[in-house]
C-alpha positions in Angstrom: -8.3 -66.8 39.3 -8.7 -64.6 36.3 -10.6 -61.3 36.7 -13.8 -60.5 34.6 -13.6 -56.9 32.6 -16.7 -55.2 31.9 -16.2 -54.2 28.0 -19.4 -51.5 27.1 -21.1 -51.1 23.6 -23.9 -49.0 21.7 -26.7 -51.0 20.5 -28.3 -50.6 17.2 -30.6 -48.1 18.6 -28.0 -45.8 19.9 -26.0 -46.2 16.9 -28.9 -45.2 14.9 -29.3 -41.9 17.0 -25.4 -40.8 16.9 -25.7 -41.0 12.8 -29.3 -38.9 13.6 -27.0 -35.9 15.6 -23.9 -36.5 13.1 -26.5 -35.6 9.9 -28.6 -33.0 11.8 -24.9 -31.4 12.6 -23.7 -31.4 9.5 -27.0 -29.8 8.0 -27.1 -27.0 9.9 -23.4 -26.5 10.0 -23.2 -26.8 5.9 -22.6 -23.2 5.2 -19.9 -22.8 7.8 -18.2 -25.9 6.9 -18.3 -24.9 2.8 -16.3 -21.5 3.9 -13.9 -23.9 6.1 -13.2 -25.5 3.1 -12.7 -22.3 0.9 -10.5 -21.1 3.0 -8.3 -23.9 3.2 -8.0 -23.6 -1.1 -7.8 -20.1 -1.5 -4.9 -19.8 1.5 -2.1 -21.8 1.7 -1.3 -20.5 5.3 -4.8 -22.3 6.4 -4.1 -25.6 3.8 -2.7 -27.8 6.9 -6.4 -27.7 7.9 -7.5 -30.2 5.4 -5.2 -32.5 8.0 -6.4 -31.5 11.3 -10.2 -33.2 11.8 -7.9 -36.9 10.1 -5.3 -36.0 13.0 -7.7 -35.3 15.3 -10.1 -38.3 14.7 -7.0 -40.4 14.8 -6.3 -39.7 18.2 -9.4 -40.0 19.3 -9.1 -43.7 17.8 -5.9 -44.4 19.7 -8.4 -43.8 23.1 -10.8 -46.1 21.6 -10.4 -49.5 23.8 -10.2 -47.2 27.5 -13.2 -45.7 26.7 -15.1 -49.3 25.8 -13.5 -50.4 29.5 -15.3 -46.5 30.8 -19.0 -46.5 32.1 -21.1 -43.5 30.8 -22.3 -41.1 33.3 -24.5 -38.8 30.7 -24.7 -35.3 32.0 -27.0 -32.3 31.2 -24.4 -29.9 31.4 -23.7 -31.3 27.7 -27.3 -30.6 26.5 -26.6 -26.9 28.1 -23.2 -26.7 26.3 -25.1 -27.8 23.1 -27.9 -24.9 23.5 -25.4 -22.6 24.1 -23.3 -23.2 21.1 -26.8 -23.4 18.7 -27.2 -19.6 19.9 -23.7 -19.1 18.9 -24.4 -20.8 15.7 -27.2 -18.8 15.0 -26.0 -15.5 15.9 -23.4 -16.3 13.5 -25.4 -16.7 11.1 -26.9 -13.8 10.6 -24.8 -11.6 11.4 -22.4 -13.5 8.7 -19.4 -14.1 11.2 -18.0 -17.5 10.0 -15.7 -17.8 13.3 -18.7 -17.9 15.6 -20.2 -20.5 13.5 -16.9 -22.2 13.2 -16.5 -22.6 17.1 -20.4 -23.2 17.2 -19.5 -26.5 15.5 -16.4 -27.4 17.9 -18.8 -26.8 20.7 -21.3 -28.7 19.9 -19.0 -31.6 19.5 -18.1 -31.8 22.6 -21.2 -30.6 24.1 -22.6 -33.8 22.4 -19.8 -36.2 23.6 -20.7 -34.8 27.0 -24.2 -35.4 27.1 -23.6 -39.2 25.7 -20.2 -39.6 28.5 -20.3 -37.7 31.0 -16.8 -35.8 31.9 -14.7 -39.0 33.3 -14.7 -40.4 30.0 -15.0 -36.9 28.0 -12.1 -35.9 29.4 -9.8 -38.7 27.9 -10.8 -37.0 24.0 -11.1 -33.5 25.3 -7.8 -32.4 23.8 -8.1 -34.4 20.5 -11.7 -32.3 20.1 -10.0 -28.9 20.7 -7.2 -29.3 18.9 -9.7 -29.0 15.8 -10.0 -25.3 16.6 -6.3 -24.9 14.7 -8.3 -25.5 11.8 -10.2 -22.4 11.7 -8.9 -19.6 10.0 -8.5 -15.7 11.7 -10.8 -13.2 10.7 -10.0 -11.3 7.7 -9.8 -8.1 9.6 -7.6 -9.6 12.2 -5.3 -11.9 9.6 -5.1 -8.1 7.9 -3.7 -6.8 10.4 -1.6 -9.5 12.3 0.1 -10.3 8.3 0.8 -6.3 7.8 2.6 -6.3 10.7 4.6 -9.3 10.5 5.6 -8.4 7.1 7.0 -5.2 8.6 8.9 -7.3 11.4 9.9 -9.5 9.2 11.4 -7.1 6.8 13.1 -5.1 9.6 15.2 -8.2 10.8 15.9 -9.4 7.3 17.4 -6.3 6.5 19.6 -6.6 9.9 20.9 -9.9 8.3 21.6 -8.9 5.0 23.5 -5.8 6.7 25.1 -8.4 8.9 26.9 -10.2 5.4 28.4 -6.8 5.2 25.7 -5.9 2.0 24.3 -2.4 1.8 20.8 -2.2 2.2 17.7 0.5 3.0 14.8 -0.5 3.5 11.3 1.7 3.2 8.3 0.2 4.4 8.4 -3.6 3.1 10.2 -2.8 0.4 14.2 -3.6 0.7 16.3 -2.3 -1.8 19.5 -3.3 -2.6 20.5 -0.9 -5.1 20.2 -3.0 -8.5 17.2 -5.1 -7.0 14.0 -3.9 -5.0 12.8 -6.6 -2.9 8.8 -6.1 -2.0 8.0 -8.4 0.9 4.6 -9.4 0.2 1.5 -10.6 2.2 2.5 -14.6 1.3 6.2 -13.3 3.1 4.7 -12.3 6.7 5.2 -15.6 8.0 1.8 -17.2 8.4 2.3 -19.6 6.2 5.0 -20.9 8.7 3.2 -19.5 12.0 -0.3 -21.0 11.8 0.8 -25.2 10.5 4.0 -24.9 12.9 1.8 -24.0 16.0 -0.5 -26.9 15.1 2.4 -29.5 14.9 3.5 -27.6 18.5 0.5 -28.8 19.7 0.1 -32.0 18.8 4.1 -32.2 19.9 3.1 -30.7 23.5 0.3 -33.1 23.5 2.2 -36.4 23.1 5.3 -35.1 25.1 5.4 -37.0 28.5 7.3 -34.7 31.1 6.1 -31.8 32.5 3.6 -29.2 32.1 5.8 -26.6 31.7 7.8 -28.1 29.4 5.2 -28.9 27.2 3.9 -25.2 27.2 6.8 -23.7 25.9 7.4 -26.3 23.6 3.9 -25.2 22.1 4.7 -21.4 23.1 7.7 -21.7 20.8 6.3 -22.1 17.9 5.5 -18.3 17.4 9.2 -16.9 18.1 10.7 -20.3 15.7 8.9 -19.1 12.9 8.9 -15.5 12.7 12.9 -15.7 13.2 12.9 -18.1 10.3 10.9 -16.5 8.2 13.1 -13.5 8.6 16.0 -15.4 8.4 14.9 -16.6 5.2 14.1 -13.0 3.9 17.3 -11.6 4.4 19.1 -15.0 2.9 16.9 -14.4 -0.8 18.5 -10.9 0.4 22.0 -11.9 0.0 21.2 -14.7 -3.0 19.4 -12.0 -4.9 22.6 -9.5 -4.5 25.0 -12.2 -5.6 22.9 -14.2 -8.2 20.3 -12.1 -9.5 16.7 -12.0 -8.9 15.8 -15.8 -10.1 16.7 -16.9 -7.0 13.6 -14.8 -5.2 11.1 -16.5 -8.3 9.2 -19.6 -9.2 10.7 -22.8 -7.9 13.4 -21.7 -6.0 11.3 -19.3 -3.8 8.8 -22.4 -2.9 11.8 -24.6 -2.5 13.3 -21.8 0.0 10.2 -22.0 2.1 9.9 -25.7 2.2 13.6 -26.4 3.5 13.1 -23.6 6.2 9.7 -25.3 7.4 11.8 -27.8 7.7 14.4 -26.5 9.6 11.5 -24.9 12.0 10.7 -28.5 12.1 13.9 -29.8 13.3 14.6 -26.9 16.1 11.0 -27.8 17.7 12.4 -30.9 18.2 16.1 -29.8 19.3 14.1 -28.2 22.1 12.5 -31.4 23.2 15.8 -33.2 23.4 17.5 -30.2 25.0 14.6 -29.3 27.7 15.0 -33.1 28.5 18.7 -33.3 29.0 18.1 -29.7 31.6 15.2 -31.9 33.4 17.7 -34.2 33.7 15.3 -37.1 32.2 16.7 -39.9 31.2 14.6 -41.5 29.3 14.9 -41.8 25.7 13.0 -39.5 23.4 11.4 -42.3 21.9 9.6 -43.4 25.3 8.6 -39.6 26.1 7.7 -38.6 23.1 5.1 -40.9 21.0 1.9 -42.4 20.6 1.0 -44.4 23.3 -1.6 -46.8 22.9 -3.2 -48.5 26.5 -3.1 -52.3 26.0 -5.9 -54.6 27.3 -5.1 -58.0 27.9 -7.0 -60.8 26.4 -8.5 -61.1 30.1 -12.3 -62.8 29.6 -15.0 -60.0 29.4 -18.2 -59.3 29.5 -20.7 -57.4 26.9 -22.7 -54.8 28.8 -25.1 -52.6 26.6 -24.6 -49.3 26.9 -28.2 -47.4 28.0 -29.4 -44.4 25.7 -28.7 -41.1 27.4 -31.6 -38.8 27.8 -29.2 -35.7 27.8 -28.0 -37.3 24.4 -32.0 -37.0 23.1 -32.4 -33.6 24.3 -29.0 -32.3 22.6 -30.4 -33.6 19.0 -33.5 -32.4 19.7 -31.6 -28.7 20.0 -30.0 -29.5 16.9 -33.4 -30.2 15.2 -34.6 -26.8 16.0 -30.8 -25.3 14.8 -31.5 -27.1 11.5 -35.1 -25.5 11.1 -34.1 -22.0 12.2 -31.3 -21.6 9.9 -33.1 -23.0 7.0 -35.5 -20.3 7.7 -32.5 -17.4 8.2 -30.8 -18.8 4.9 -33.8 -18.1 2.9 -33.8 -14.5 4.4 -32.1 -11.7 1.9 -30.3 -9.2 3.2 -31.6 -5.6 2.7 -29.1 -3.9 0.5 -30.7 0.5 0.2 -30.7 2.1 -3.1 -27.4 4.0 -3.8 -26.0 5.9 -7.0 -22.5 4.5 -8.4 -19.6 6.3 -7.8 -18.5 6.8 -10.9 -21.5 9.5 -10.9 -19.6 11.3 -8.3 -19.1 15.4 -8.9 -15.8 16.4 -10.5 -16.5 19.8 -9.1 -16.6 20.2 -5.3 -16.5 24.0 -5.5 -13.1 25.5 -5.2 -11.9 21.8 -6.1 -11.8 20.0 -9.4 -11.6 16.1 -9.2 -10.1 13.8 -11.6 -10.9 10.0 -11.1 -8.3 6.9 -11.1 -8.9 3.5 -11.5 -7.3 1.0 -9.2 -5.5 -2.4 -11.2 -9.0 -5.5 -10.7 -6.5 -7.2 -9.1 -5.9 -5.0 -6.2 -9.7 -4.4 -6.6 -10.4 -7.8 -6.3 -8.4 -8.0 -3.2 -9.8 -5.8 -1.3 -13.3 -6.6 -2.1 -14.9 -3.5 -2.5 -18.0 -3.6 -4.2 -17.6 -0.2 -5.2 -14.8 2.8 -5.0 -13.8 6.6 -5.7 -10.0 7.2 -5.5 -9.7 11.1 -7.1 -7.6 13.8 -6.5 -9.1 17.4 -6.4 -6.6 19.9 -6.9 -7.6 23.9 -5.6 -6.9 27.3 -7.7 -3.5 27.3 -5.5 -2.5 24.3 -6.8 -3.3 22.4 -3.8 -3.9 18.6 -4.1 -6.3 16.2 -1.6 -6.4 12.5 -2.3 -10.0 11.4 -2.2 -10.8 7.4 -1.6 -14.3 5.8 -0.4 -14.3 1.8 -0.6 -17.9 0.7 -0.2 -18.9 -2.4 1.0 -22.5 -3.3 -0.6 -22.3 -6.9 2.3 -19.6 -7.6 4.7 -21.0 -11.1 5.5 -18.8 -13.1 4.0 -15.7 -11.6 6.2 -14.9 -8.8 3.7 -14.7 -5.5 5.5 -12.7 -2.1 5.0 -8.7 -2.4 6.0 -7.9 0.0 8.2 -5.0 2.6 6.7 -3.5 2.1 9.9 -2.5 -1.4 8.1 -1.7 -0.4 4.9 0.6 2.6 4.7 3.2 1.3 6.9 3.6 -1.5 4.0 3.2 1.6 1.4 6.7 2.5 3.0 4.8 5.4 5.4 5.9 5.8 8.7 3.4 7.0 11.2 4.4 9.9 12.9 1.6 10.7 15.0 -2.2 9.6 15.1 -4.7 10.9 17.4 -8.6 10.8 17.1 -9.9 13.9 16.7 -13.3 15.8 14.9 -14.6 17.2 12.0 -15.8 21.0 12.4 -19.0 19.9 12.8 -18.6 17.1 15.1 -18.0 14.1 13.2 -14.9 11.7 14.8 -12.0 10.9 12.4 -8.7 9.5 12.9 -6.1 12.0 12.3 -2.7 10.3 11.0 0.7 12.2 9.7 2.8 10.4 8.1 6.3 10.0 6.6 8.4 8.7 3.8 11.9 10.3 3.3 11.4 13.9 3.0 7.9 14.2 2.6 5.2 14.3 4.8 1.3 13.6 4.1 -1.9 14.3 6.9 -4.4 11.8 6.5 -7.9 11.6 8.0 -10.0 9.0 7.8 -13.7 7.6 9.2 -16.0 4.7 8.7 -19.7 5.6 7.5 -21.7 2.7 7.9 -25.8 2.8 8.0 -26.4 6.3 8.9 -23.0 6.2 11.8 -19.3 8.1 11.4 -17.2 5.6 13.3 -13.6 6.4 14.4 -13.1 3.7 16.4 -12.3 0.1 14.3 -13.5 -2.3 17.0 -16.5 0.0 17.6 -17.5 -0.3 13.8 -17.5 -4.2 14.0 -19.3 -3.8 17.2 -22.5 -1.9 14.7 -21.9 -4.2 11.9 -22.8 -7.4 14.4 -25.6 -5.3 15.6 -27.0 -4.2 12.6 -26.4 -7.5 10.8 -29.1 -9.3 13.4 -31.3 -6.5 13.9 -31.4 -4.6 10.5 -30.3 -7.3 8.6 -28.0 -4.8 6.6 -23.9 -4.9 6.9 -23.3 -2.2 3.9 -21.0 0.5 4.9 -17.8 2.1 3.6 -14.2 3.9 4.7 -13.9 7.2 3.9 -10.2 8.6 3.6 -8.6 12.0 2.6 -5.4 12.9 2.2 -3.0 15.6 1.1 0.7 16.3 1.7 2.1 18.7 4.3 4.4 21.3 2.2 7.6 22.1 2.9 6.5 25.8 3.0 3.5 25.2 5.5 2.7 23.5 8.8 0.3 20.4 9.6 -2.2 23.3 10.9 -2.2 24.4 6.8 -2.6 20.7 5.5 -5.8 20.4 8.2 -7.5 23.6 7.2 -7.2 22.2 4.0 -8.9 18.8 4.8 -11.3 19.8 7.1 -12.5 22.0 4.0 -12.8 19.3 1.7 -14.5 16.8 3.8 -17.1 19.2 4.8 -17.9 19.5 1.4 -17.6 15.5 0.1 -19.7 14.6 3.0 -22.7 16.7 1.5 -22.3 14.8 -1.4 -21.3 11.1 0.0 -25.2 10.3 1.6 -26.2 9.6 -1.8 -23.3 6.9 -2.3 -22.9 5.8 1.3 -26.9 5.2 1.7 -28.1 6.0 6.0 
């Protein structure tokens, strides 16, 4: 006696109302999903993402026929999930933080696929729907600093390989000289071009490997030690090529080709460690049946057609996403208040007993950082005395652009910090307080962020204002303020910080006409 299967199906009206939420959605998420996209162009660490939504939405495909067999049990925990992710949504958009808006969009994807299945049948595309989060880039302030300090890691165990091959090597900062040739090892060297698309395929390998949890948690895991020991593996082997066969071997073609075969070779040991953490389970099955797509088959048994009902949960959730779409039509039309402020090019030369001299910074390093405007001047006293002067001013840091910390950028300068400590200005103001040192000199550095009025020590503290201000001021201009001078050989770092604390007293009379409150 054959058994009758119960195959469900979306009517024309419910088709009608998913193409209603999948417009509304990608109205309001338009913005967002344009600086996705940007990203994805302008950096080739994030270019895999172009893949991930096809990859995802694949999968999702494969679970296509078990979810047809599935009834629906709509719940309004999805509707709650989706008005939770709109505030997200909206918060990030005013306060011009693309990652909130970014997992606003992820959230209310599956807060919508919960409100149409309920969690039984959720639950079987749940991964597929998260694993479009590896799409979305870092924050620049956080990619900053996560890349300056690869690159530094990176450099260190290059150097311990090209040392190993019995070359001699020194290496300052992330620059690695080998005598005849200076190796500089660059932002596009720190490894995230291999880290971020190697832990997506760890994923997706962890999610289609059949054996145990574990297992498939360090196969994912893995990913972050594979490729930071091959990208310093493949530092100090342009290392040894360089010494031996000049420095065409660390340029054009080769150097891409270089990072191709070892992405490849990442490639290969993530799946070593399949076969091998197979062979220690003592699985017997081949790879093939643990690791691949597996598709459920439904026999040709005889069916029948049951129309799906429309979910009420489902209305509400695109109702939400009407209101999203009105509000942030209404916050896009909203122009951010930007204060009056003179240029610093108008800046005094004279800071009584100091006379300035201004430098200009190459527009490529300018265009970099993203300043909107900058001093960088060195005022030298009747003693001969010099103090570096740099302000980088920020008119909007919406779009992700925001002040690097130094704490970032002079270890790649070569500087090795010696001591930092957070400390005040004479009359009160916090600062961070660095010494620092390259060979046989020595520099004190103190710097600050002034942003709207506030001196900020603290980095996490400033992006804490900049959120608040951003929704509540509707103003995210601010700058970093940094002085430096170098500690004598003659003197101690008690002299060098009489000498800054005297200059910054003065250049903060003058900064509130350049740094606006």
């Amino acid at each position: 006696m054959n058994t009758i299967s119960i195959r469900w199906q979306f009517d024309y009206k419910y088709g009608l109302l998913i193409a209603v939420s999948l417009i509304l959605l990608v109205s309001a998420f338009a913005g967002g999903l344009s600086e996705l996209i940007i990203r994805w162009d302008k950096q080739e660490e994030y270019s895999h993402g172009y893949m991930i939504p096809f990859v995802s939405g694949y999968f999702i495909w494969l679970k296509k026929e078990e979810i047809r067999h599935i009834e629906f049990n709509p719940s309004w925990l999805g509707v709650l999930l989706v008005l939770m992710a709109a505030v997200l949504f909206l918060i990030g958009e005013v306060s011009g933080l693309f990652i909130l808006i970014h997992y606003a969009f992820i959230a209310v994807l599956v807060g919508l696929a919960y409100a149409i299945m309920g969690w039984h049948a959720l639950n079987i595309i749940l991964i597929p729907l998260l694993f479009l989060a590896f799409s979305i880039p870092l924050p620049y302030f956080l990619e900053a600093s996560l890349s300056a300090n690869l690159q530094l890691w990176s450099s260190q165990m290059g150097v311990v390989f090209i040392r190993w091959c019995s070359i001699p090597v020194f290496l300052e900062g992330n620059i690695i000289d080998l005598g005849s040739y200076k190796l500089q090892v660059v932002e596009a060297c720190s490894g995230l071009r291999y880290l971020f698309p190697l832990m997506s395929l760890g994923f997706i390998c962890a999610y289609l490997y059949d054996t145990a949890f574990w297992q498939r948690a360090l196969v994912f895991v893995s990913t972050l030690p594979i490729a930071l020991l091959m990208n310093s593996f493949r530092i100090g082997v342009i290392g040894v090529l360089v010494e031996h066969w000049g420095i065409s071997v660390a340029e054009g073609f080769l150097h891409d080709f270089e990072g191709w075969v070892i992405f490849l070779v990442c490639m290969a040991m993530l799946f070593a460690e399949m076969v091998m953490l197979l062979k220690i389970s003592q699985d017997s099955r081949p790879l093939s049946a643990v690791f691949g797509i597996q598709v459920e088959v439904w026999s040709d048994t005889p069916h029948c057609i049951h129309q799906r009902t429309l979910s009420l949960p489902f209305i509400m959730a695109i109702a939400v996403l009407g209101v999203s779409v009105i509000m942030v039509q209404s916050i896009d039309t909203r122009e951010e208040f930007m204060p009056d402020r003179l240029g610093f090019y108008q800046f005094p030369e004279d800071i009584e007993p100091w006379r300035g001299k201004q430098q200009r910074m190459e527009p490529s390093v300018v265009k970099k950082l993203g300043v909107s405007d900058y001093i960088l001047a060195d005022y030298v006293n009747a003693e001969s005395e010099t103090v570096n002067f740099y302000v980088a001013y920020y008119a909007t840091q919406r779009k992700g652009l925001s002040p690097h910390s130094p704490k970032v950028c002079m270890p790649g300068g070569g500087w090795q910090i010696t001591d930092i400590e957070r400390t005040n200005l004479a009359n009160g103001l916090p600062l961070n307080r660095v010494v620092i040192k390259k060979g046989g000199q020595q520099q004190l550095v103190y710097y600050w962020f002034q942003q709207r009025g506030r001196y900020i020590a603290n980095e996490y503290m400033m992006k804490w204002y900049l959120f608040k201000d951003a929704l509540l001021l509707n103003r995210t201009d601010g700058a970093l303020v940094r002085v430096s001078t170098m500690i004598y050989p003659h003197e101690q770092a008690s002299d060098a910080d009489r000498r800054l604390q005297s200059f910054a007293a003065k250049a903060l009379l003058q900064l509130n006409d350049y740094i606006p409150d």
